[in-house]
Backbone as numpy.savetxt, mean C-alpha at the origin, in Angstrom:
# Nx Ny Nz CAx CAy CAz Cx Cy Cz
-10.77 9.84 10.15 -9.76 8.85 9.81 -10.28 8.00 8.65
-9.45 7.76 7.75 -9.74 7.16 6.63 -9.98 5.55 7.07
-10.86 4.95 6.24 -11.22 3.18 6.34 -9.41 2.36 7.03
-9.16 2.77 5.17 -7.46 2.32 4.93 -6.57 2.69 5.22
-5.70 2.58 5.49 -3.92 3.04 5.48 -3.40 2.64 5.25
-1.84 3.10 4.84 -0.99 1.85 4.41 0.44 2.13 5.01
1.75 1.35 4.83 2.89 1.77 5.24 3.92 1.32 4.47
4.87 1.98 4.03 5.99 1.16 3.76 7.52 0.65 4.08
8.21 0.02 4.19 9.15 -0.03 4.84 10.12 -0.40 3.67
11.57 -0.03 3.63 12.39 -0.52 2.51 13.09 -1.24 3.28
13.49 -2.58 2.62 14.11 -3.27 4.11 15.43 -3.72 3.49
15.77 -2.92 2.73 16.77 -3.33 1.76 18.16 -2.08 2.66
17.22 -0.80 2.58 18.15 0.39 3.02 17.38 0.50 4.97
16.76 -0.49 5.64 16.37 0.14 6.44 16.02 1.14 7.18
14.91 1.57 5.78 14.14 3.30 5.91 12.30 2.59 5.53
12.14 3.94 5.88 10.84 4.35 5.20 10.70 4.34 3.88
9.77 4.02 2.93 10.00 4.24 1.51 8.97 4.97 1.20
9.92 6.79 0.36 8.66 7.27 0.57 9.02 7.60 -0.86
7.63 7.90 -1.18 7.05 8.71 -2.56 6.73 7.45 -3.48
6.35 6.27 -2.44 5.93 5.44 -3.48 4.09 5.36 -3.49
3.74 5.77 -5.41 2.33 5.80 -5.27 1.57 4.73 -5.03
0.47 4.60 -3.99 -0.80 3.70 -3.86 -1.91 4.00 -4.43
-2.67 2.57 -4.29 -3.63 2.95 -5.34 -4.63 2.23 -4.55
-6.35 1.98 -4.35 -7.32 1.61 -2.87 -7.81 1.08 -4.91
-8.49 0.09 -4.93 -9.26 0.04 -5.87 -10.59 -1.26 -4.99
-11.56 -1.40 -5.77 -12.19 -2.24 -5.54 -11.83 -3.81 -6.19
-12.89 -4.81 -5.50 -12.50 -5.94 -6.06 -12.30 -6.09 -7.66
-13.38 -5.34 -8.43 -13.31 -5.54 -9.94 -12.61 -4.37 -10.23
-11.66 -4.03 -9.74 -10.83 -3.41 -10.34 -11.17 -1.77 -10.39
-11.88 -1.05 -9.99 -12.59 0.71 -10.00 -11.79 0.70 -9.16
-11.45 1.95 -9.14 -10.18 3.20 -8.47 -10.97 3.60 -7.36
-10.54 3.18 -6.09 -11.49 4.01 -4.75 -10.72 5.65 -4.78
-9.41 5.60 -4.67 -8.49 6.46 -4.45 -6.62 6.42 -3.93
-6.32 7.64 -4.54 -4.70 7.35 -4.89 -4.64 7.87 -4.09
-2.94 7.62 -3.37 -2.17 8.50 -2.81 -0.49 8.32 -2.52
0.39 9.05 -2.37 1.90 8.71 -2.06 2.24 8.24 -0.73
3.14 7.84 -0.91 3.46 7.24 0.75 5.04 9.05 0.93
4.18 9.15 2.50 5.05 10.64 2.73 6.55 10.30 3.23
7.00 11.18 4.13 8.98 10.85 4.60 8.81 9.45 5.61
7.35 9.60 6.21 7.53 8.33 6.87 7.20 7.18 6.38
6.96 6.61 4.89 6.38 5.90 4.25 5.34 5.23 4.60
4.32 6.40 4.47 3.21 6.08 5.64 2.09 6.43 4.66
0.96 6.20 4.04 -0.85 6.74 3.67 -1.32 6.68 4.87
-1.57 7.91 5.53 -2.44 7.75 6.50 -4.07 8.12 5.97
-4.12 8.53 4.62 -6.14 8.64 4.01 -5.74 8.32 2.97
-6.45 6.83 2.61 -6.27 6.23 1.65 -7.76 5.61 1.39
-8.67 6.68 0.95 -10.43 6.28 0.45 -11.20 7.04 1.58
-12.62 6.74 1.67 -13.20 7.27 2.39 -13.38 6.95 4.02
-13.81 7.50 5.04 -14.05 7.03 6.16 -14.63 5.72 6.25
-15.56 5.08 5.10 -16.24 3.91 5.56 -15.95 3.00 4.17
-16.33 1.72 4.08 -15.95 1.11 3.03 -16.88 0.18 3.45
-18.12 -0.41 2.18 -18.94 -1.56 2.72 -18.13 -3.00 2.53
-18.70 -3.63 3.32 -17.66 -5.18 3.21 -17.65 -5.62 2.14
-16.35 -6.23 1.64 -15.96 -6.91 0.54 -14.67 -6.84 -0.12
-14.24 -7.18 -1.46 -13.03 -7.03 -1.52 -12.22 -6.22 -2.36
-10.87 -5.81 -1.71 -10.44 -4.81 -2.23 -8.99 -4.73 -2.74
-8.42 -4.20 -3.19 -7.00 -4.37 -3.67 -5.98 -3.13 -3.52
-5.38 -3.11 -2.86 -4.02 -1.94 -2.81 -2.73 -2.22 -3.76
-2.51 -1.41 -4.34 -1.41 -1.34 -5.34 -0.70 -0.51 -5.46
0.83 -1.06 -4.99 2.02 -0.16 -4.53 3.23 -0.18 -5.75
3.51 1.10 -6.44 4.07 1.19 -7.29 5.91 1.11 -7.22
6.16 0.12 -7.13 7.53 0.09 -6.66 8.53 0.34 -7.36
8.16 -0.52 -8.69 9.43 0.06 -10.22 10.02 1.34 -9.75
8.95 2.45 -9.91 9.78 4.02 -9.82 10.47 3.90 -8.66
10.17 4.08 -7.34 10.90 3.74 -6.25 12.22 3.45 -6.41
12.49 2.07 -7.15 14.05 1.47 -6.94 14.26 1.75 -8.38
13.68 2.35 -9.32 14.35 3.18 -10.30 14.97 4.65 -9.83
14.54 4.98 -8.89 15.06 6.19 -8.34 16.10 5.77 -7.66
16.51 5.38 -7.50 17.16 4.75 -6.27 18.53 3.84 -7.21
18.52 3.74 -8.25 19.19 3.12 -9.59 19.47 1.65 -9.21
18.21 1.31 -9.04 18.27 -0.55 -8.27 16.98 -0.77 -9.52
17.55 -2.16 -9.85 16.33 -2.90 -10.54 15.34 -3.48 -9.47
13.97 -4.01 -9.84 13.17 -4.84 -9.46 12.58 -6.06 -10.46
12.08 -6.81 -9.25 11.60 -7.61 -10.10 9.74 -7.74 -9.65
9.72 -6.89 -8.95 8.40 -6.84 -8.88 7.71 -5.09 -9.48
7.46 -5.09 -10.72 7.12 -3.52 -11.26 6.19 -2.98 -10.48
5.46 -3.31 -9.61 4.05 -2.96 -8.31 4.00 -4.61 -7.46
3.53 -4.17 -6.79 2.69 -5.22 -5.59 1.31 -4.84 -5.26
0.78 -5.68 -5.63 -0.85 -5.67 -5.47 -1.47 -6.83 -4.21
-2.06 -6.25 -3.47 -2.56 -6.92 -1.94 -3.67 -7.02 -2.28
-4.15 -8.36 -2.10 -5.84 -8.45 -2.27 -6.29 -8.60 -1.02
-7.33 -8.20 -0.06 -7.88 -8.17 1.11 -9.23 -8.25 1.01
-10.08 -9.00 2.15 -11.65 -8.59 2.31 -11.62 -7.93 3.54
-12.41 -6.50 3.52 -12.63 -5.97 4.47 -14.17 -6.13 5.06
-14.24 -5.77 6.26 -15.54 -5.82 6.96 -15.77 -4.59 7.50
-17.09 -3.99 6.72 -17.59 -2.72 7.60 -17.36 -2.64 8.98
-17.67 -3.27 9.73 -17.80 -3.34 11.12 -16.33 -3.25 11.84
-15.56 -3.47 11.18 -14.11 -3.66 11.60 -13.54 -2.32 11.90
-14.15 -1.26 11.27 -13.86 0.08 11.98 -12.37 0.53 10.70
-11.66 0.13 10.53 -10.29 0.68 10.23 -9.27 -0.93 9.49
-8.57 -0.35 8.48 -7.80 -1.29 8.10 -6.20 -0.73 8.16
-5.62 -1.40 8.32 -3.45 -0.98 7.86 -3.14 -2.14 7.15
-2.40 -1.85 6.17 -2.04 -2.49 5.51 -0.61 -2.09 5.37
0.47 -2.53 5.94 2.24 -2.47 6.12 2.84 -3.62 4.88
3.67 -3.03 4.17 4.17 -3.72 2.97 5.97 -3.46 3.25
6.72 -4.88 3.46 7.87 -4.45 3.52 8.69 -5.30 2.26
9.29 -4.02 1.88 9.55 -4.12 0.75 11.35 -4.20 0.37
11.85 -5.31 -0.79 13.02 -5.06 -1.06 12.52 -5.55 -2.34
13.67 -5.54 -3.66 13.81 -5.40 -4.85 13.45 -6.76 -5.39
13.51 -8.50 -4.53 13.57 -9.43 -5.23 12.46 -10.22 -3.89
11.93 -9.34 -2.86 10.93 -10.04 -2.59 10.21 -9.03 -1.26
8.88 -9.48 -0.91 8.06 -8.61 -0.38 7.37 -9.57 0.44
6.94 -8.57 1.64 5.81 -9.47 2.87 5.02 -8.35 3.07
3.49 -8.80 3.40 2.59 -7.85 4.00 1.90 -8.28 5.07
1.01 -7.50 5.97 0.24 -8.71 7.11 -0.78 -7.25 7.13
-1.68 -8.12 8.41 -2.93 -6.99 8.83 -2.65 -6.46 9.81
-1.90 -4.91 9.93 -1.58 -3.98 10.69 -2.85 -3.49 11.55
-2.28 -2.40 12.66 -3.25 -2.39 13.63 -3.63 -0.70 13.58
């Protein structure tokens, strides 16, 4: 099981939002690893099994999303800044998402 995960929710169409790309980077900005969110708007391996403590940033590409979808945004990505702790075993990170505003929390 990967460190990270992530989820998305469109709360605009009350679905899943899928095929939107993520991105795991570190605090200064280096690329841990990418991936899409699938039909369930879900990353379930998003970086490696372990991650040493400190901080990190997820970045969810939303523009394309509600450009597909022929909806404007006003947010072109959403970027989550988090500190993780080795010891913590596992992170989720759930992003619910509509076109003119967004919430995230620490999933389980």
């Amino acid at each position: 099981m990967s460190f990270i995960s992530a989820h998305v929710l469109d709360s605009v169409h009350g679905c899943p939002a899928q095929g939107i790309d993520v991105t795991l980077l570190t605090g200064d900005g280096r690329t841990i690893a990418t991936a899409t969110t699938d039909e369930d708007g879900r990353v379930g391996e998003l970086g490696p099994d372990t991650l040493e403590s400190g901080h990190y940033r997820i970045v969810f590409a939303t523009e394309p999303y509600f450009a597909g979808r022929g909806m404007e945004t006003f947010y072109p990505f959403v970027s989550v800044d988090f500190t993780a702790r080795e010891e913590q075993g596992h992170y989720h990170v759930p992003l619910l998402l509509s076109p003119f505003a967004y919430s995230t929390y620490r999933g389980s």
